[in-house]
C-alpha positions in Angstrom: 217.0 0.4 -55.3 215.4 3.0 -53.3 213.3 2.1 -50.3 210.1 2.7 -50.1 207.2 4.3 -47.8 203.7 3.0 -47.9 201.4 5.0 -46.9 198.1 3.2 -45.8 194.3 5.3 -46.0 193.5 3.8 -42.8 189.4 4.8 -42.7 189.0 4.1 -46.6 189.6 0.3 -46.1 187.7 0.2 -42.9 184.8 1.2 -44.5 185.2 -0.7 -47.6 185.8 -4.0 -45.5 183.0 -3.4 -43.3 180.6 -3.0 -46.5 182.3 -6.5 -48.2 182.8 -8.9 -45.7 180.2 -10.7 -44.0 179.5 -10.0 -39.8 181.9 -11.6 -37.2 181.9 -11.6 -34.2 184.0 -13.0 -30.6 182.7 -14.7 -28.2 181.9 -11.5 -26.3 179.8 -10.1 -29.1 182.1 -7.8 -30.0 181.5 -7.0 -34.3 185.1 -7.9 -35.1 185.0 -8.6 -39.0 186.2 -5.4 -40.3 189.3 -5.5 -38.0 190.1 -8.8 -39.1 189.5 -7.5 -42.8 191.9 -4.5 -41.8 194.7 -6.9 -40.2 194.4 -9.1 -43.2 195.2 -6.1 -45.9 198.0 -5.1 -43.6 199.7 -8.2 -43.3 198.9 -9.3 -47.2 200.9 -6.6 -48.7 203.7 -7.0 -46.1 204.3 -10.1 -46.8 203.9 -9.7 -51.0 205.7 -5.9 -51.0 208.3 -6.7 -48.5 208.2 -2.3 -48.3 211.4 -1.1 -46.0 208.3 1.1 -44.3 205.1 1.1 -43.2 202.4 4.1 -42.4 198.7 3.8 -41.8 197.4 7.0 -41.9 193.8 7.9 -39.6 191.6 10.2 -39.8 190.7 11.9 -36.6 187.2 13.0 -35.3 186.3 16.6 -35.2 186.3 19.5 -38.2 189.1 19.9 -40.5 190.4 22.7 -42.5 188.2 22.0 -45.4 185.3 22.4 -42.9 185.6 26.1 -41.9 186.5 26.5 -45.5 183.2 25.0 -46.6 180.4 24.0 -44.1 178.7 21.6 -46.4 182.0 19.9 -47.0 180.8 15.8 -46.8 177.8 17.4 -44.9 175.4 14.7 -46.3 177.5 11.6 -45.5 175.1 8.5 -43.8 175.5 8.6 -40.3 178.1 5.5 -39.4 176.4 2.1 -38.2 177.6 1.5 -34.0 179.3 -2.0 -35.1 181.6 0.1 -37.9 182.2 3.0 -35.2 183.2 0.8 -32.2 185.8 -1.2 -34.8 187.2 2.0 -35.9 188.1 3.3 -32.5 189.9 0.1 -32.6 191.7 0.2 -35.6 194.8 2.3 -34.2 195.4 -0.5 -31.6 195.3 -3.5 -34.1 197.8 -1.4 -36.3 200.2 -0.8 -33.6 199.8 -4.5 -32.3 201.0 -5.8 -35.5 204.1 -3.6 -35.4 202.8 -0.8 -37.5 203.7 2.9 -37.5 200.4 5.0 -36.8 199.5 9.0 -38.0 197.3 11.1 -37.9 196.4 14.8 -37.6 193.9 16.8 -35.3 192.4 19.7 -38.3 193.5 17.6 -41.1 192.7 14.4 -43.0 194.4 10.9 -43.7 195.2 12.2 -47.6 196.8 14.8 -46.4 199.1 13.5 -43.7 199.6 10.4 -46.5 200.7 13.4 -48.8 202.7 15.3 -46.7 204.8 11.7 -45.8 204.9 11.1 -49.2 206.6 14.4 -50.1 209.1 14.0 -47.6 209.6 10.5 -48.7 210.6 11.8 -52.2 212.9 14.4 -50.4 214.6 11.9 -48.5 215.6 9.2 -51.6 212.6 7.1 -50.7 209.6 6.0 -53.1 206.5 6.7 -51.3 203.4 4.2 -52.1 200.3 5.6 -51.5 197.8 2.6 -50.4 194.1 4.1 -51.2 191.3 3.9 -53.1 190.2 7.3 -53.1 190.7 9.6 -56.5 192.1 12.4 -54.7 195.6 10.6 -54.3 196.3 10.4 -57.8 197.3 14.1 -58.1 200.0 12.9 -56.2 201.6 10.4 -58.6 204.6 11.3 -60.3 208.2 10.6 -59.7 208.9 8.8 -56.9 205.3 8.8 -55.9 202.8 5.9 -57.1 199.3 4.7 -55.7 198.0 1.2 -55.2 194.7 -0.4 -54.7 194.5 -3.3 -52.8 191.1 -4.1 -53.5 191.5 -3.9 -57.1 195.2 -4.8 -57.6 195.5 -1.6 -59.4 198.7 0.2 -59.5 198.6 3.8 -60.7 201.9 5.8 -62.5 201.1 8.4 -64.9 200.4 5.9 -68.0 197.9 4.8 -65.6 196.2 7.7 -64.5 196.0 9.0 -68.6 194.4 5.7 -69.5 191.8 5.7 -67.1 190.7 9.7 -67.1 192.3 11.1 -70.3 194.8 13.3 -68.6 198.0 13.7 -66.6 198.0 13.2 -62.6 199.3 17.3 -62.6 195.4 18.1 -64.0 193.6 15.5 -61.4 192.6 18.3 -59.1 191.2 20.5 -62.5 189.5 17.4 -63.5 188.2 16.5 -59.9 187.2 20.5 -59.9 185.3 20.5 -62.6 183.0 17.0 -62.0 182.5 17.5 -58.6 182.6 14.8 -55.7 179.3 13.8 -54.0 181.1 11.8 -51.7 182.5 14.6 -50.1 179.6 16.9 -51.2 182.5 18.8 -53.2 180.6 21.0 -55.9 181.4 21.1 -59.4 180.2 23.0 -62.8 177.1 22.3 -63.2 176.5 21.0 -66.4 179.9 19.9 -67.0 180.6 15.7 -67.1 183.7 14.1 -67.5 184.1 13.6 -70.9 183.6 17.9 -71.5 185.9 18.2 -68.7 188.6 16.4 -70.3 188.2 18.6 -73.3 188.5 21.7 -71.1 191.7 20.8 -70.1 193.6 19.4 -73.1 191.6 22.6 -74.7 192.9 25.4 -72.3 195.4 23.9 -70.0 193.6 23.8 -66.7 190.4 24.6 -65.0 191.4 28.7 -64.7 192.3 28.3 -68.3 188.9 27.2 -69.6 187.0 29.8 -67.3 189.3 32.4 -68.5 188.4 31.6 -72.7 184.7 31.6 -71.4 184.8 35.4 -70.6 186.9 35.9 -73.7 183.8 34.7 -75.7 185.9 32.3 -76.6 183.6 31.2 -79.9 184.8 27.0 -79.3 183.2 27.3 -76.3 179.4 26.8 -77.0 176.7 29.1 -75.6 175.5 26.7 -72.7 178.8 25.7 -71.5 180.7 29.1 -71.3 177.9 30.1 -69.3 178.0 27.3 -67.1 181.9 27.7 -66.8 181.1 31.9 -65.9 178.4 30.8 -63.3 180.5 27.9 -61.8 183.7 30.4 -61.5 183.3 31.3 -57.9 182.2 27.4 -56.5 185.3 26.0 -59.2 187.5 27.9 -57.1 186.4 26.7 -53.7 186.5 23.0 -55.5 189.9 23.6 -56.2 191.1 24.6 -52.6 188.9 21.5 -51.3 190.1 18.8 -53.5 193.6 20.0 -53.1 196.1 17.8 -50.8 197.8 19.4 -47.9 201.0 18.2 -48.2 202.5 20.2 -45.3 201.0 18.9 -42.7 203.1 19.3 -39.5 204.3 16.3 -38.4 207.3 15.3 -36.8 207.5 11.9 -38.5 210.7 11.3 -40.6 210.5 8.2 -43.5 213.0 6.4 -41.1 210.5 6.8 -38.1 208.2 4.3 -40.1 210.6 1.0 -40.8 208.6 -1.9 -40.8 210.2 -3.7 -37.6 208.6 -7.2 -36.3 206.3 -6.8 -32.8 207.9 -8.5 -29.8 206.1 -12.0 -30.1 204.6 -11.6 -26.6 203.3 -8.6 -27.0 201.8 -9.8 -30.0 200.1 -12.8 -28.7 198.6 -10.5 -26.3 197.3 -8.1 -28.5 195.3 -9.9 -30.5 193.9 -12.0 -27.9 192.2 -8.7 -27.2 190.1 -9.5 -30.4 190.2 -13.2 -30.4 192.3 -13.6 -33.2 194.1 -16.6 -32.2 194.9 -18.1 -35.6 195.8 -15.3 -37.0 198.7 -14.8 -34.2 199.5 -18.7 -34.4 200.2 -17.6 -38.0 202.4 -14.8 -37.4 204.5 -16.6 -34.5 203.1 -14.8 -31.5 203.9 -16.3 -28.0 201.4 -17.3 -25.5 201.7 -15.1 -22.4 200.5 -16.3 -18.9 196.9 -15.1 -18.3 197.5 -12.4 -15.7 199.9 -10.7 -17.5 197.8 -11.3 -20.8 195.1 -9.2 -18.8 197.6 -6.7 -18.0 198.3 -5.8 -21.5 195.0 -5.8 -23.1 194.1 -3.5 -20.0 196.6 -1.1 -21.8 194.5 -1.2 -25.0 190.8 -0.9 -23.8 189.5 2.6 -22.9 187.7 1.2 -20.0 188.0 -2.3 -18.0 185.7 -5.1 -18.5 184.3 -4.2 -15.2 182.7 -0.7 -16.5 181.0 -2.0 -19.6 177.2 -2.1 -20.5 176.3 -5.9 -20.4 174.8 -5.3 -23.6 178.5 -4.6 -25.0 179.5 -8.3 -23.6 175.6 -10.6 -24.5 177.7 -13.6 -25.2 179.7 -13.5 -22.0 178.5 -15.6 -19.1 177.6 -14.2 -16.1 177.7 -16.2 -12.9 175.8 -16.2 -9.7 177.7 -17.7 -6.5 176.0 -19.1 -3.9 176.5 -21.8 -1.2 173.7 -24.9 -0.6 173.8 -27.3 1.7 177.8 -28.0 1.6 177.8 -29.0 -2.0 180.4 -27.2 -4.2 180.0 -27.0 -8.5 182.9 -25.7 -10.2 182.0 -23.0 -13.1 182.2 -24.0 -17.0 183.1 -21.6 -19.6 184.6 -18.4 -19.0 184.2 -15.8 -16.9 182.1 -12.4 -16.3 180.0 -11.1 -12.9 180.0 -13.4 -10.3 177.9 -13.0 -6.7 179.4 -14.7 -3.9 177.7 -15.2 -1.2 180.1 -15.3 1.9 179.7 -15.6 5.9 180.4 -13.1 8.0 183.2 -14.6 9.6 184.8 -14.8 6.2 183.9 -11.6 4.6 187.4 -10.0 5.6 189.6 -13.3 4.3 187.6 -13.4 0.8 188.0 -9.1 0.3 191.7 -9.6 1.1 191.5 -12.1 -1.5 189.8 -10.6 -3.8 192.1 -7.1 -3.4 195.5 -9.5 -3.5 194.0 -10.9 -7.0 193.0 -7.9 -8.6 196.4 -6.3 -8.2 197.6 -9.2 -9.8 195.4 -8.9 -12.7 193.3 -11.7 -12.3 190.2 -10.0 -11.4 188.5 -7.0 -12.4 188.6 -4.1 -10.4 186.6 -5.5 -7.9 187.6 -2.8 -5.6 186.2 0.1 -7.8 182.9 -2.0 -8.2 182.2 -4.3 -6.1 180.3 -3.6 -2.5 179.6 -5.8 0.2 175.7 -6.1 0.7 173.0 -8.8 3.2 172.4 -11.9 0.9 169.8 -11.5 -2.0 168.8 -14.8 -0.5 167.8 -13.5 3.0 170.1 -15.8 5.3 171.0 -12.2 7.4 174.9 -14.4 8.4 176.4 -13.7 5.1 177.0 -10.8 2.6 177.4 -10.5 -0.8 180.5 -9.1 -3.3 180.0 -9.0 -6.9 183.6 -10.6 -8.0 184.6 -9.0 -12.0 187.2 -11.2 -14.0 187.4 -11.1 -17.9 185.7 -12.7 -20.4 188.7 -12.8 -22.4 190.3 -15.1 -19.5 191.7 -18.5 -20.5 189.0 -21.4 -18.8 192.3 -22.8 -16.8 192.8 -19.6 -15.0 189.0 -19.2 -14.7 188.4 -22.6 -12.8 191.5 -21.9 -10.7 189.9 -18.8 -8.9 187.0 -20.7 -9.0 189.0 -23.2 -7.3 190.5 -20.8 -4.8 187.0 -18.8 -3.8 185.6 -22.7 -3.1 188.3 -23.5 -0.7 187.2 -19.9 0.9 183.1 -21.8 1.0 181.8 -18.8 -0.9 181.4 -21.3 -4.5 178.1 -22.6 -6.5 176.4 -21.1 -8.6 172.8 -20.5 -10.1 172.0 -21.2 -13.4 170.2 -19.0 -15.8 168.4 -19.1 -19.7 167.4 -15.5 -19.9 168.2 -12.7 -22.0 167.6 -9.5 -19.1 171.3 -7.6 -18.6 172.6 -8.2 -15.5 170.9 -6.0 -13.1 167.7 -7.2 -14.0 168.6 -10.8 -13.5 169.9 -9.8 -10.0 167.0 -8.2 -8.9 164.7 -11.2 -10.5 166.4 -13.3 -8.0 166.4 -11.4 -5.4 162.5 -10.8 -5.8 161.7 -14.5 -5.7 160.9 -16.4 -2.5 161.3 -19.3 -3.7 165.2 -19.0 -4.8 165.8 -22.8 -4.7 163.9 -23.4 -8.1 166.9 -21.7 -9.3 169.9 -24.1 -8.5 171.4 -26.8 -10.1 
């Protein structure tokens, strides 16, 4: 039996998860639904297939090919919700977490790097599995080549693709030509359905073929439609060159580059703590890692640090305020985010060592890119404040042991708060108000 390469249309089940499953969120707020959706269809057809390799396949922002070919090329596409864009700029990460192999392209699209894999899969004794919905990929079916549909179930061979459109997975592209895509804001013939484009084709052979018997005069050909097929000649053309899958993409990516290989357990825990999905790497065996070096690790997969992120990006977190009154000491509940510690002058130097010593150790934010020491919001002109960052990721163990070790410094309690302002505006509320003490425990 010959292995086999699937090939996973990364973006087309992104968007088709994020359209059928309901919103979910973590605790930070983060939209994480269609990710989970994503990991899910991974994992499902792992599991079921058991396929000797994996690809998922990504489109990548910016113009392709077909673009300078055709300006209007998916020109009128809805402009994509912020929830959908912030998990898809995510997607890469969650694939490689769970062990997968990743492509993509700069100039090109997903079908085509999926086609390009898939050829060399052929060439190299492999079956190649293209996972998609899209139509496109069934001009690729034939030997060796098939295409599956996860949502549906659907498996696609050439019996398959005659059933469902009347002709063989070589005339797809005519077919395609002919009917246009609005999707992709591909033009057709106008005039010219489905059903008489099937006809064309087992009439004349292919799209050329049809166009060709219309300036014949061709008397099968009707009045209207070898008109249409004269006047569509020129945009047909440019249909055929769009619709058409590059399948020499250059990629130096071998079959044997993609075998499906389980992710270090530890690694894995860690990575999908980044999301919150705890079950799901209970499920798949992942290891618990300490916190600091969990923090380490899902530094590695974030563009920016906790620390440089709008609070609007965190609304579930829980920011805490730090300040000292009259010797009594509250430990923080729940987990972690902005804290303002008020300090003494005589300990300002002790607590910024400690805070320095911690953040190297990935405990804390970088505090030393953010935070600044400042006179107390609260007027007492002895002490200063630092704004402390940890992660809102952080296990509550680790969270209450800082907490534990900023008390023993005196610098600990904290104000509570029930408003909805960002950050910065909650500060300067404070900060504004004489009368401060109506807002501690």
């Amino acid at each position: 039996m010959k292995p086999r390469l699937y090939l996973v249309d990364a973006h087309a089940y992104l968007h088709r998860a994020y359209h059928a499953l309901p919103p979910l969120t973590n605790s930070r707020g983060e939209p994480v639904g269609v990710l989970y959706g994503f990991a899910r269809t991974l994992i499902q057809f792992l599991r079921r297939d058991k396929p000797e390799g994996v690809a998922v396949c990504f489109d990548v922002p910016g113009p392709t090919f077909r673009n300078k070919m055709y300006k209007k090329y998916k020109a009128t596409r809805q402009e994509i919700d912020g929830d959908l864009i912030a998990q898809l700029k995510q997607a890469r990460p969650l694939a490689e977490t769970l062990g997968f192999k990743c492509l993509e392209k700069q100039g090109f699209e997903a079908d085509d790097v999926m086609a390009t894999m898939a050829r060399k899969a052929v060439k190299h004794g492999w079956d190649a599995v293209l996972v998609t919905g899209e139509k496109d990929a069934l001009q690729l079916v034939g030997p060796g080549i098939r295409v599956f549909n996860v949502l549906k179930n659907l498996w696609m061979d050439p019996p398959q693709v005659e059933e469902k459109f009347g002709i063989a997975p070589s005339s797809v592209r005519d077919y395609l030509a002919i009917v246009g895509d609005n999707s992709d804001d591909v033009p057709g013939v106008k005039g010219v359905g489905p059903v008489k484009a099937v006809k064309l084709i087992k009439a004349y052979g292919s799209l050329q073929g049809a166009i060709t018997a219309a300036k014949n005069g061709d008397a099968a050909l009707t009045p209207k439609l070898a008109q249409a097929l004269k006047d569509g000649e020129k945009m047909a053309a440019l249909a055929l060159k769009l619709i058409a899958l590059d399948d020499k993409v250059p990629l130096d990516v071998e079959p044997e580059d993609c075998r499906a290989t389980a992710p270090d357990p530890e690694t894995l825990g860690a990575g999908l703590e980044r999301w919150e999905f705890r079950a799901l790497a209970r499920e798949l065996g992942a290891k618990s890692t300490p916190v600091h070096e969990s923090i380490k690790k899902q530094q590695q997969l974030l563009a920016a640090p906790f620390a440089d992120r709008k609070p609007s990006q965190v609304t579930q977190a829980r920011w805490i305020y730090a300040i000292p009154k009259k010797g009594r000491y509250h430990a923080a509940t729940g987990r972690s985010g902005k804290w303002l510690v008020f300090v003494h002058l005589d300990k300002v130097d002790e607590v910024w060592a400690y805070i320095k010593k911690a953040t190297e150790e990935g405990r804390l934010g970088d505090s030393a890119k953010t935070s600044t020491a400042q006179p107390s919001i609260h007027g007492n002109s002895d002490e200063k404040v630092i704004c402390v960052y940890t992660y809102d990721w952080q296990d509550k163990t680790d969270v209450m042991r800082i907490r534990g070790e900023l008390r023993s410094l005196g610098v600990t309690k904290k104000i509570p708060y029930k408003s909805d302002e960002d950050t910065m505006a909650r500060r300067y509320r404070v900060a504004g108000d004489a009368n401060i003490s109506k807002y501690y425990e």
